[in-house]
C-alpha positions as CSV (number, residue, x, y, z in Angstrom):
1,X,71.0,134.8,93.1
2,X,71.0,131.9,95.2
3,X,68.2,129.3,95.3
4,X,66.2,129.9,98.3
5,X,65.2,127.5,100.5
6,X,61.9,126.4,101.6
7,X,60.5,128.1,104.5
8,X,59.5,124.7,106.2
9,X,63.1,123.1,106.1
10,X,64.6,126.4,107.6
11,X,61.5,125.8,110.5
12,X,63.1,122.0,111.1
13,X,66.8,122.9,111.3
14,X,66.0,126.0,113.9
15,X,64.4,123.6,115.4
16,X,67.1,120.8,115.6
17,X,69.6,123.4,116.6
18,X,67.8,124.5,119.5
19,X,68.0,120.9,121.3
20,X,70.8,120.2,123.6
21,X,70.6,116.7,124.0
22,X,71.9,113.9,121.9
23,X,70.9,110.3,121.3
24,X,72.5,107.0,120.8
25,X,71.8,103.6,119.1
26,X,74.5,101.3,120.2
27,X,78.0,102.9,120.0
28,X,76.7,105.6,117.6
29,X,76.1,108.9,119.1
30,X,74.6,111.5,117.1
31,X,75.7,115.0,117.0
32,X,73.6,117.7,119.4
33,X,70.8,119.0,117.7
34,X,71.1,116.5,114.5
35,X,67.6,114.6,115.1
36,X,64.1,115.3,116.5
37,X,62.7,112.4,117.9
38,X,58.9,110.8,119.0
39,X,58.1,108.6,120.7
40,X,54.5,106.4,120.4
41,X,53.5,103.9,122.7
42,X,50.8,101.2,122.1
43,X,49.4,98.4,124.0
44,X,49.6,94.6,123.1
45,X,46.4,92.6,124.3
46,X,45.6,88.9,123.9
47,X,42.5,87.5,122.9
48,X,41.2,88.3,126.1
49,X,41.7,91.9,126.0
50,X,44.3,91.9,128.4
51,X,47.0,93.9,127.9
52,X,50.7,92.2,127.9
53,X,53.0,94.4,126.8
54,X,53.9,97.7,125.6
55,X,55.0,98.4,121.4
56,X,57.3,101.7,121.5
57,X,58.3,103.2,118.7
58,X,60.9,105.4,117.9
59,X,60.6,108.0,114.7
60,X,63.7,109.7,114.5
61,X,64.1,112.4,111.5
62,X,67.6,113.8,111.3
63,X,69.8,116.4,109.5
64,X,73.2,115.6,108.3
65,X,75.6,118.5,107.6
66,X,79.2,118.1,106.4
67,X,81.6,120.4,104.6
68,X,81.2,118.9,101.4
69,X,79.8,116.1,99.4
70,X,82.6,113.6,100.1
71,X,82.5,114.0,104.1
72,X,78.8,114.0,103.9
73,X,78.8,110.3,102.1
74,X,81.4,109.7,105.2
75,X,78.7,110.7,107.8
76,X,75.7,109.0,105.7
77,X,77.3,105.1,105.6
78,X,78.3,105.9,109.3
79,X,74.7,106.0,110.4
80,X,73.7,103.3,108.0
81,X,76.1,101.5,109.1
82,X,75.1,102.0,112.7
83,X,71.6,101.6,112.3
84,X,72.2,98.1,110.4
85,X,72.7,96.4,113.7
86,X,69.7,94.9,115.3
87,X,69.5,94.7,118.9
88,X,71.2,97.6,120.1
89,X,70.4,100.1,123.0
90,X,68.6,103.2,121.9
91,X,69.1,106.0,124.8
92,X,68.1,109.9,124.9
93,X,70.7,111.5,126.4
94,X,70.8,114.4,129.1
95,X,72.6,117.7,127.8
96,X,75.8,116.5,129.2
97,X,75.9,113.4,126.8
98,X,76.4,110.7,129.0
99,X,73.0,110.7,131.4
100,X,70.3,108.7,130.1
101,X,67.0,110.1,130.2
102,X,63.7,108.4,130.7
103,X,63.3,107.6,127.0
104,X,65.0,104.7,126.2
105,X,64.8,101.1,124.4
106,X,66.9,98.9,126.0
107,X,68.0,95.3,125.1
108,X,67.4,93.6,128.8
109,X,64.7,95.6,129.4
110,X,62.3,94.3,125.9
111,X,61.7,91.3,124.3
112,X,64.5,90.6,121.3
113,X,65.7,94.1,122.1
114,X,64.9,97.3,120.0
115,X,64.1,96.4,115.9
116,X,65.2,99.0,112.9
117,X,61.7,99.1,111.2
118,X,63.0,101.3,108.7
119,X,65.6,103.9,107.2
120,X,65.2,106.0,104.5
121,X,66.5,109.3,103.1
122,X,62.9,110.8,102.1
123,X,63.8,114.1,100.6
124,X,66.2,114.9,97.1
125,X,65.5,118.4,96.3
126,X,67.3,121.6,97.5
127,X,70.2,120.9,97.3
128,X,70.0,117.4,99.2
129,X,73.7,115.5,99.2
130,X,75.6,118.3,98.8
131,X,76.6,119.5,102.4
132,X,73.4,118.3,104.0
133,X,71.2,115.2,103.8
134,X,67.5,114.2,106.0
135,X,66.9,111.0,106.9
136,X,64.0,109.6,108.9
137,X,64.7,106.1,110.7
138,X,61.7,103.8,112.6
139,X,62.7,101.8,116.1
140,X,60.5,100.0,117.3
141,X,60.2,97.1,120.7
142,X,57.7,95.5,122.7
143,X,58.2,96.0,127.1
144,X,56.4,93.5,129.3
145,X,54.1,95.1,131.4
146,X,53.3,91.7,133.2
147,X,54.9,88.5,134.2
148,X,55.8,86.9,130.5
149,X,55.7,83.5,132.1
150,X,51.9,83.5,133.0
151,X,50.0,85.5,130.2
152,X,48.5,83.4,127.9
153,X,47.5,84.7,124.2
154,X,44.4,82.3,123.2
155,X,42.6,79.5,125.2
156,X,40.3,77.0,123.5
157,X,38.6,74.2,124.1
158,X,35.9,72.1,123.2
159,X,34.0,68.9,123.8
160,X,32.2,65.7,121.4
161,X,29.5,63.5,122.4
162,X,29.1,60.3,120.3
163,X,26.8,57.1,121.5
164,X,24.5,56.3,124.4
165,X,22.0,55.5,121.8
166,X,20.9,51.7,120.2
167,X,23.0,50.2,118.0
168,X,21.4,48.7,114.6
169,X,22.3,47.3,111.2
170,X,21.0,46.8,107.9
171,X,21.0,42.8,106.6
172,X,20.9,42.4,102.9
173,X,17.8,40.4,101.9
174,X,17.9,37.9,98.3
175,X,15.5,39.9,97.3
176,X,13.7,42.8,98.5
177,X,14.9,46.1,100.3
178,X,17.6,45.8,103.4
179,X,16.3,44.7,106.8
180,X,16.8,47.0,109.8
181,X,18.4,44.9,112.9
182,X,18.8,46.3,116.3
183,X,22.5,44.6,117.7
184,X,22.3,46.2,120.8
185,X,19.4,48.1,123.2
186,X,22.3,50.4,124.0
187,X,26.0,51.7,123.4
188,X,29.0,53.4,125.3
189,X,28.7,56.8,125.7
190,X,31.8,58.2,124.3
191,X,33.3,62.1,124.5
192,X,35.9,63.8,123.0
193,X,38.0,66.6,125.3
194,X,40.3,68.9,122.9
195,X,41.7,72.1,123.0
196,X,44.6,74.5,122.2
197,X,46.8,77.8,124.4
198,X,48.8,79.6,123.2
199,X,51.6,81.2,126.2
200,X,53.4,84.2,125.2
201,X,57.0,83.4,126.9
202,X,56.4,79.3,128.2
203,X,54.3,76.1,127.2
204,X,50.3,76.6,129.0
205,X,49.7,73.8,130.7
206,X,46.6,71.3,129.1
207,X,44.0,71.2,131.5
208,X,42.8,67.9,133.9
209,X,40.5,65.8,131.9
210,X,37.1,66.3,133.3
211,X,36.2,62.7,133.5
212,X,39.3,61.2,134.8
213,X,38.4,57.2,135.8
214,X,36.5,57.0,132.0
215,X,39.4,58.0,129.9
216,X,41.3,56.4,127.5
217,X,44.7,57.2,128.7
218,X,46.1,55.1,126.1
219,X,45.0,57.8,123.6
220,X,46.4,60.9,125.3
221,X,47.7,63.3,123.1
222,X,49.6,66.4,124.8
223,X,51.8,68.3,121.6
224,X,53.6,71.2,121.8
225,X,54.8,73.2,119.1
226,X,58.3,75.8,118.6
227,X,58.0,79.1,119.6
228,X,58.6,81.8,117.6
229,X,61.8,83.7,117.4
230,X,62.4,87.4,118.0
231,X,65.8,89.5,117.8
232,X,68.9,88.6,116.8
233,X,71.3,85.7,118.1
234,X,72.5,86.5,121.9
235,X,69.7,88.5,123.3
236,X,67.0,86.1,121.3
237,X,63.5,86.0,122.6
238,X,61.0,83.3,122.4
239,X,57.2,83.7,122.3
240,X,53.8,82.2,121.0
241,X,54.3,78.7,123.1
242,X,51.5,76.4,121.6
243,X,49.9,73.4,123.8
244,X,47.5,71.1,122.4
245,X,45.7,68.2,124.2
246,X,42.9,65.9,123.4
247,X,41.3,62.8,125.9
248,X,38.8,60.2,124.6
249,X,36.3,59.0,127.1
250,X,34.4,56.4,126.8
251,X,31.4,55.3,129.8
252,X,28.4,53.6,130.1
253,X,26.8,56.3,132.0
254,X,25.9,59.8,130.2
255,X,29.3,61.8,130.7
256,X,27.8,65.6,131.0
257,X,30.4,68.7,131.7
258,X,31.2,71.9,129.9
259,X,35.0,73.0,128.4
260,X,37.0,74.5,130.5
261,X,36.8,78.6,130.6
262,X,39.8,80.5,130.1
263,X,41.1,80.9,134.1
């Protein structure tokens, strides 16, 4: 008698028959009915618990059939194939095949466009490569919900106080312990102004120095490091824009102020 089959996989492919619409990754169009998809959306926050965008993922678990083992390998490098191309467009499809629906990952639309997270053929009992094959396969991309070019990730920044106080040495004696010498009744009062942003699609701009007529602008230092890459060459994204700045002050009045708070 023929093997048969578990009760759950029967359960999936009833259920894959029954949907009418189809879905594409890039110029590969599946076959009506071939996957169940879900869909899971998360939110991105920076340190400020803000949210800035939107992490969808696609799981997409599929059933290929084919008259026999040889057109089945056809149909399984096909979708490999298809699926080995970052960046592409990822679309449900209305009934008719053509209509988009409202799911759908598209490159212009998310940062880097759409990432292939992961594809894998998780099952190899039952009868598995001979006229059908499962596969699961993991989209994933992050959608701006606001204005890339003014969220910022991380803000910090913190100040240094040195001097203001007497200035004193210690003079070797010929013999005996050191002698304590005070140089000066009183020194500069000197403050250090440094911090680090983080942007998530531009350089931050560093903040004013807060005591502008007693700094060192000889010592400046504004740096700004590379962004990070996302996506594939052609649609390309850039995020994580680091800014660094530090001022040196230097007075003979007590300088007094707080760091700046994250706007």
């Amino acid at each position: 008698m023929p093997r048969r089959q578990p009760a759950r996989q029967h359960w999936d492919r009833n259920f894959l028959a029954r949907s009418l619409m189809f879905l594409r990754y890039g110029s590969h169009t599946h076959t009506a009915g071939e996957c169940a998809v879900q869909i899971a959306r998360r939110s991105l926050f920076n340190e400020a618990a803000v949210a800035y965008a939107i992490r969808e993922r696609w799981t997409i678990e599929g059933y290929l059939q084919a008259a026999d083992a040889t057109a089945l390998t056809a149909a399984i490098d096909a979708l490999v194939a298809a699926y080995a191309q970052p960046g592409q467009d990822l679309v449900l499809l209305m009934p008719d095949g053509s209509t988009p629906s409202s799911h759908r990952l598209l490159a212009t639309e998310t940062l880097g466009g759409p990432r292939v997270v992961s594809l894998h053929f998780p099952h190899g009992k039952d009868g598995e490569y001979s006229t059908y094959r499962r596969y699961r396969i993991e989209v994933e991309a992050d959608i701006p919900v606001i204005s890339a070019d003014t969220v910022l990730l991380s803000w910090h920044e913190w100040l240094g106080f040195v001097g203001g106080g007497p200035l004193f040495v210690y003079l070797s004696t010929l013999a005996g312990p050191p002698v304590k010498q005070v140089v000066s009744a009183q020194t500069p009062y000197r403050a250090i102004q440094e911090g680090h942003a983080v942007g998530y699609a531009g350089w931050p701009l560093p903040p004013d120095p807060l005591w502008p007529t007693a700094e060192h602008m000889e010592r400046r230092r504004i740096v700004r490091h590379a962004p990070r890459r996302s996506g594939p060459a052609g649609i390309q994204a850039y995020t994580h824009f680091e800014t660094r700045w530090r001022y040196e002050f230097e007075s003979d009045a007590s300088l007094i102020g707080s760091p700046h708070a994250w706007a």
